[in-house]
LOKE-358741 format. One record per residue: x, y, z of N, C-alpha, C in turn; residue in one letter. Coordinates in Angstrom, 2 decimals, padded with zeros to 5 digits. Atoms other than C-alpha are relative to their C-alpha. Layout:
BEGIN
PT|nc1|nc2|nc3|cac1|cac2|cac3|cc1|cc2|cc3|code
PT|X|Y|Z|X|Y|Z|X|Y|Z|A .
...
This chain:
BEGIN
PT|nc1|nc2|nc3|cac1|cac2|cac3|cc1|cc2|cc3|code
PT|000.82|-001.19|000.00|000.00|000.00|000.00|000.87|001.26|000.00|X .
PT|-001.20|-001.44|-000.35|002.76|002.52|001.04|000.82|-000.05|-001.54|X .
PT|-001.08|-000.18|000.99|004.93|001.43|-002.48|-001.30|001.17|-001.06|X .
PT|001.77|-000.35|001.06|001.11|002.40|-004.30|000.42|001.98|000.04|X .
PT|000.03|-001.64|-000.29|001.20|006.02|-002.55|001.21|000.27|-000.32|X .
PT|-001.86|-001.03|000.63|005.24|006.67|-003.19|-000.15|-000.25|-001.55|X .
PT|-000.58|-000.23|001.15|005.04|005.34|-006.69|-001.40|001.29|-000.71|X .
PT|000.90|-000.98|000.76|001.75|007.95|-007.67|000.40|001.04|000.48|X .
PT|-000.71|-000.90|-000.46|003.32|010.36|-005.57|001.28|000.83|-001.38|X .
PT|-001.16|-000.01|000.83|006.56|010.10|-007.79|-000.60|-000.02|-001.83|X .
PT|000.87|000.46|001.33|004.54|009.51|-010.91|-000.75|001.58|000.01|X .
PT|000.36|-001.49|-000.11|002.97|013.07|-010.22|000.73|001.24|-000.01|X .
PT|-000.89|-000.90|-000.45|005.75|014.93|-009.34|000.64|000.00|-001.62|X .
PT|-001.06|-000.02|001.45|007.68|013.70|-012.99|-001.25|000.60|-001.20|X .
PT|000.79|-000.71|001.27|004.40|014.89|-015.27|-000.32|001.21|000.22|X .
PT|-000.15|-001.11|-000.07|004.60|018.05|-013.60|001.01|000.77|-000.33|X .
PT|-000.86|-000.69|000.25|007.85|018.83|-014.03|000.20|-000.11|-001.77|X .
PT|-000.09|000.44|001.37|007.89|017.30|-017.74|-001.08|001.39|-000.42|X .
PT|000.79|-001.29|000.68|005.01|020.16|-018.57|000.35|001.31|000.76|X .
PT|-000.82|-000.88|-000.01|006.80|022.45|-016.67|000.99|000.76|-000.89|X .
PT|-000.97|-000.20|000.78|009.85|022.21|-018.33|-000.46|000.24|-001.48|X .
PT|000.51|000.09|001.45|008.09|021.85|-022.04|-000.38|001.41|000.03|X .
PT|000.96|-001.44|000.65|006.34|025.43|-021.47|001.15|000.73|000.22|X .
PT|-000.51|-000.98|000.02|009.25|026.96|-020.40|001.20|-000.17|-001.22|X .
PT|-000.99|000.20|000.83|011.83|025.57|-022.68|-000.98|000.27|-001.65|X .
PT|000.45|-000.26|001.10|009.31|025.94|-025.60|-000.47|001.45|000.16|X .
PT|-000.44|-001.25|000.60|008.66|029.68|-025.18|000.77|000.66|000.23|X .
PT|-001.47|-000.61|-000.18|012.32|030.40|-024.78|000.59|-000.21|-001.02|X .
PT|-000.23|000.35|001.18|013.06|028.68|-027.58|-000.71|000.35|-001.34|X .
PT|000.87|-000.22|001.38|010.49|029.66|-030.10|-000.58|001.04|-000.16|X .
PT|-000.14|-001.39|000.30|011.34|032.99|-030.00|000.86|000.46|-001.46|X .
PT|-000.04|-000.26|001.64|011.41|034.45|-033.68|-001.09|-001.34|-001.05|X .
PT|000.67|000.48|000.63|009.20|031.73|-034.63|-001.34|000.19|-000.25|X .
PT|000.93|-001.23|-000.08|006.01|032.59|-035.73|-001.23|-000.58|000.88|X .
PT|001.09|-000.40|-000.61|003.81|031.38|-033.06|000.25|001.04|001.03|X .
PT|-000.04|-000.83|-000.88|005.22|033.97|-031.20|-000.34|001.41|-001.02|X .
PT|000.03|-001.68|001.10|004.78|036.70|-034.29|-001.54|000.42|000.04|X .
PT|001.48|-000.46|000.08|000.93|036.40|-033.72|-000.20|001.27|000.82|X .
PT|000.46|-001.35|-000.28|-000.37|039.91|-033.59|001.08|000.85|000.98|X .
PT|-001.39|-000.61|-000.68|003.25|041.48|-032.59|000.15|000.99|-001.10|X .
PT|-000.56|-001.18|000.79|004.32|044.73|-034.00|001.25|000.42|000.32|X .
PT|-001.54|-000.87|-000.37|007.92|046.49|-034.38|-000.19|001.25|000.09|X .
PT|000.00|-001.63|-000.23|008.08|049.85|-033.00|000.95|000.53|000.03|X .
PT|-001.21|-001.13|-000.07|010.67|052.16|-033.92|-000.18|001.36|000.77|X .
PT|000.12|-001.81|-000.55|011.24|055.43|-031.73|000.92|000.75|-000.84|X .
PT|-001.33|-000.69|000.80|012.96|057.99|-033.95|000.47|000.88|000.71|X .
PT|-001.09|-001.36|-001.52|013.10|060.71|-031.15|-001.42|-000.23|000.86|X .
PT|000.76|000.04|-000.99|011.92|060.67|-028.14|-000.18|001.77|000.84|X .
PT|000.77|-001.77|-000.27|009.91|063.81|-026.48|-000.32|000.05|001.21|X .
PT|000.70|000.00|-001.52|009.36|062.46|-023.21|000.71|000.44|001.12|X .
PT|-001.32|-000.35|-000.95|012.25|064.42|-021.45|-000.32|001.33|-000.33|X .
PT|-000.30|-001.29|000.09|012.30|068.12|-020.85|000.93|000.52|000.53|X .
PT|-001.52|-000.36|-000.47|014.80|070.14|-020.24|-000.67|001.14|001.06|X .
PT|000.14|-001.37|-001.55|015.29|072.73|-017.08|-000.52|001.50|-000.71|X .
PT|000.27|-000.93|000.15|013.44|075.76|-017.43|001.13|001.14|000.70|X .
PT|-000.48|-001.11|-000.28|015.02|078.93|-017.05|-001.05|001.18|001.04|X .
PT|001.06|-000.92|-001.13|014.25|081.21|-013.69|-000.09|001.52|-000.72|X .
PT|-000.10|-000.92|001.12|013.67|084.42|-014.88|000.16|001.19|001.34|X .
C-alpha cells in the first residue's frame, strides 16, 4: 500500500515537471518563430519627447 502512494506520488511529481519544463523551454526557444509573431508589431522610436529640459528662472 505505502509502495502504491510513493510510486503515484513520484509519478505526479515527474508529469509536472515534464510540462513544466516543455512550457518553459518551448517559449524560450520559439522565440522568432512565428507562433510567437501572432499579432506582434515592431516599433521604432525615432526621437523621443518624453524628457524636458530645465526651465530657465527668470
Amino acid at each position: 500500500m505505502m509502495a502504491k502512494e510513493i510510486t503515484a506520488l513520484f509519478s505526479g511529481l515527474m508529469a509536472g515537471l515534464a510540462v513544466s519544463s516543455f512550457k518553459h523551454y518551448y517559449h524560450m526557444f520559439a522565440e522568432g518563430q512565428d507562433r510567437t509573431k501572432i499579432d506582434q508589431y515592431e516599433v521604432i522610436v525615432v526621437e523621443d519627447k518624453t524628457k524636458t529640459t530645465r526651465r530657465k528662472k527668470s
